[in-house]
Phi, psi and omega in degrees: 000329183297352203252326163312287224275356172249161188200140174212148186194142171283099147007111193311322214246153163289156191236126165245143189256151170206127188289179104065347214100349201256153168298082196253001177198165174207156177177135167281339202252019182302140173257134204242132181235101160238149188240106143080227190250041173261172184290171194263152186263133169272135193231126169259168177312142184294323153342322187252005175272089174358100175289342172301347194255348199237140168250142169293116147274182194272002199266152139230162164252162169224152170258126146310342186256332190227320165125231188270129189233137163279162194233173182224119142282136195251162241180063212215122157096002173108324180279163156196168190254112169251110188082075131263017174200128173245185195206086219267072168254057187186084172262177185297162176292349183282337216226031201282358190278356176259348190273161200063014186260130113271149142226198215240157204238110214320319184294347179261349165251150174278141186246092171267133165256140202256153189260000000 
């Protein structure tokens, strides 16, 4: 079931994440994760991510569909947000188009497509 229950795809557009106002991520390479019938997550390259921006914290989860996830504190401007944004970097085999991925967690970011 599990692999039936993910659809993974490349983000038409390149995409940029904005913290606060500030640019914390940018990417052609968004990878779109929908799980069953929720809306799709965008998960960026990590490579394209601000590492300034992400502090690790200690919380995690685990999915039965993607395995074990890491959280973030985000960070721009003086300001932050803690476990807004995670990562799955050891997903389940169903779910490997995501390792080396963040995402974001929407209420806390801007979704920009960039020309």
């Amino acid at each position: 079931m599990a692999a039936s229950r993910l659809t993974f795809e490349i983000a038409p557009k390149r995409t940029r994440v904005l913290f606060r106002g500030v640019a914390i991520a940018e990417s052609s390479a968004v990878m779109l994760l929908t799980e069953g019938a929720s809306p799709p997550v965008r998960y960026f390259p990590r490579q394209d991510v601000d590492p300034a921006a992400l502090d690790r914290t200690a919380h995690s989860s685990r999915c039965p569909w993607k395995g074990e996830a890491s959280y973030f504190t985000l960070q721009a401007g003086g300001e932050q947000v803690v476990n807004a944004a995670w990562s799955y970097e050891k997903p389940i085999e169903a779910a490997a188009p995501i390792a080396g991925h963040i995402a974001f967690y929407p209420q806390h970011v801007t979704f920009e497509t960039v020309d």
